[in-house]
C-alpha positions in Angstrom: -24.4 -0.2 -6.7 -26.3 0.4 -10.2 -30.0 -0.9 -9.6 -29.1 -2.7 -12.9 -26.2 -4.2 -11.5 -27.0 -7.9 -10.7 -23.2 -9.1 -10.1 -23.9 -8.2 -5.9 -26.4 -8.9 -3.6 -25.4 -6.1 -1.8 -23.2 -2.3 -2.3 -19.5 -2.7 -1.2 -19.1 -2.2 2.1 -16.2 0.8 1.3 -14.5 -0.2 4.6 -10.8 1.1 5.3 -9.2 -1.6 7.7 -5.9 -0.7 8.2 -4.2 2.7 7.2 -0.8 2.4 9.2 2.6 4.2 9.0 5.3 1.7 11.6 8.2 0.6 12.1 7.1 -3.0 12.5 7.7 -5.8 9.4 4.7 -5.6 7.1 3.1 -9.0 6.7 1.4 -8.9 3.2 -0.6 -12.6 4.5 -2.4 -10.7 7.0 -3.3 -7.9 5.5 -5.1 -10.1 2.9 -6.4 -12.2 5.7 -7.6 -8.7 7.3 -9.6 -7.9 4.3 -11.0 -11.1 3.3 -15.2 -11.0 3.0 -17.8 -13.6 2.1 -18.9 -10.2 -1.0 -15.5 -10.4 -2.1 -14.5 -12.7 -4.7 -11.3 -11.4 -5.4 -8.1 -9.9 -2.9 -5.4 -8.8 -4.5 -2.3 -7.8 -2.5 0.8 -5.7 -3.6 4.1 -6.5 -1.7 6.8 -2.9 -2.8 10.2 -4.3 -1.5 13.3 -3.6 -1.0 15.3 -3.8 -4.4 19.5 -4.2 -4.6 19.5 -1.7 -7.4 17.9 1.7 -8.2 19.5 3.8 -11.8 21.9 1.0 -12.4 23.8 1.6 -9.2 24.2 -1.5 -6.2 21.8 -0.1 -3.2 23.0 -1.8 -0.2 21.1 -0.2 2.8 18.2 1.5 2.8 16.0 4.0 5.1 12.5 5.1 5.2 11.9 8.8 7.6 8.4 10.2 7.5 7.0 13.2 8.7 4.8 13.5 12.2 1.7 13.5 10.1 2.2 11.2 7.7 -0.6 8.5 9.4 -2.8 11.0 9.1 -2.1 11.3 5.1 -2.2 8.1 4.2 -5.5 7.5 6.6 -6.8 10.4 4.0 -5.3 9.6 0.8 -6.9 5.5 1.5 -10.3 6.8 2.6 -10.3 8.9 -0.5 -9.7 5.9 -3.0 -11.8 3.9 -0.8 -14.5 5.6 -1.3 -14.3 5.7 -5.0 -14.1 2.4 -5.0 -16.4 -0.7 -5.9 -14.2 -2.7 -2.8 -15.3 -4.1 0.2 -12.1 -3.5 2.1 -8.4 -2.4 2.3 -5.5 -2.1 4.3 -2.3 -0.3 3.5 0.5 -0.5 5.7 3.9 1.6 5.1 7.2 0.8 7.0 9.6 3.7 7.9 12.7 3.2 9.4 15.8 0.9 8.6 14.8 -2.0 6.0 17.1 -4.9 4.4 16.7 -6.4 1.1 13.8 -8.1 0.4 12.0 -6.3 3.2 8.5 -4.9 2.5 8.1 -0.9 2.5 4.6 -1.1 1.5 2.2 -3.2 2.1 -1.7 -3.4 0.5 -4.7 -5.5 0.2 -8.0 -4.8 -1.5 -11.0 -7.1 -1.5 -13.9 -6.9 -3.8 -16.6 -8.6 -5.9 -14.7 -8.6 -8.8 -11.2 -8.8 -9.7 -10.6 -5.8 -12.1 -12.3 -3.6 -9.4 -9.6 -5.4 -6.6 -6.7 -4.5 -9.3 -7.8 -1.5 -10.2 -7.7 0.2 -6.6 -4.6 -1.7 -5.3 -3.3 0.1 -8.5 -4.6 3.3 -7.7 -3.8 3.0 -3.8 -0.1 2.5 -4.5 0.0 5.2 -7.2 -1.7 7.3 -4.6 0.1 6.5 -1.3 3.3 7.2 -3.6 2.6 10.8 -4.7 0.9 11.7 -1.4 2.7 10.5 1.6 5.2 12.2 3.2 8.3 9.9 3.9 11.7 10.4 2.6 13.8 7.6 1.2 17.8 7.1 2.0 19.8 5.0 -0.1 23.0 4.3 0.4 25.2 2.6 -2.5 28.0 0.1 -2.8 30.6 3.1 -3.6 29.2 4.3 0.2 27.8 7.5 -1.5 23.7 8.2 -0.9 20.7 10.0 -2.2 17.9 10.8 -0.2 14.1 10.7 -2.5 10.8 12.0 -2.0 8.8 9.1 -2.1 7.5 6.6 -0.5 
């Protein structure tokens, strides 16, 4: 905190809640519940779900595999942005496994004083967590072809 910043009473707290790689159902509500702080005045949450389409073509199942040390890369990559970060607190959840339509893959929620700082590093967290973490995506199309990608 800038000694000529009067907007807090104190620094944010930098804390990383949750940093989690499962195969359980992400639940965006509690990950914003998680994070909530009487410093924060904004939490901003980012729901990346399952979509019916990717390149034009119908994707009708879907499959998320992720290396053995993928918790311990996205427990990194958060507690980097984290730190660089005027928040208070985030989680980031990331599901692996088989997911339907609609389901959520990745989950985050970022509290701060402000809400350009909260938008800003939910931004920067799912830019982040998709270059960085190691889980492979299987689609698998209407015409029953598939493609596995590198992302997350």
């Amino acid at each position: 905190m800038s000694p000529h910043d009067t907007s807090r009473r104190t620094a944010p707290a930098r804390r990383v809640l949750v940093a989690d790689v499962t195969e359980e159902a992400v639940d965006v509500a509690a990950l914003a519940d998680a994070v909530a702080d009487a410093a924060a005045g904004a939490v901003v949450t980012f729901a990346g779900v399952v979509r019916d389409h990717d390149h034009g073509r119908t994707v009708t199942d879907l499959e998320y595999v992720a290396h053995p040390d993928a918790g311990a890369v996205l427990a990194r990559v958060v507690a980097a942005v984290t730190e660089d970060a005027p928040v208070d607190a985030v989680a980031v959840v990331h599901r692996v496994g088989a997911l339907a339509l609609g389901d959520c893959a990745l989950g985050v929620a970022v509290s701060a004083a402000h809400r350009q700082e909260a938008f800003a590093a939910a931004a920067r967290l799912v830019d982040e967590v998709k270059e960085h973490l190691p889980v492979w995506k299987r689609q698998v199309f209407d015409d029953g072809t598939h493609e596995w990608v590198n992302c997350a």
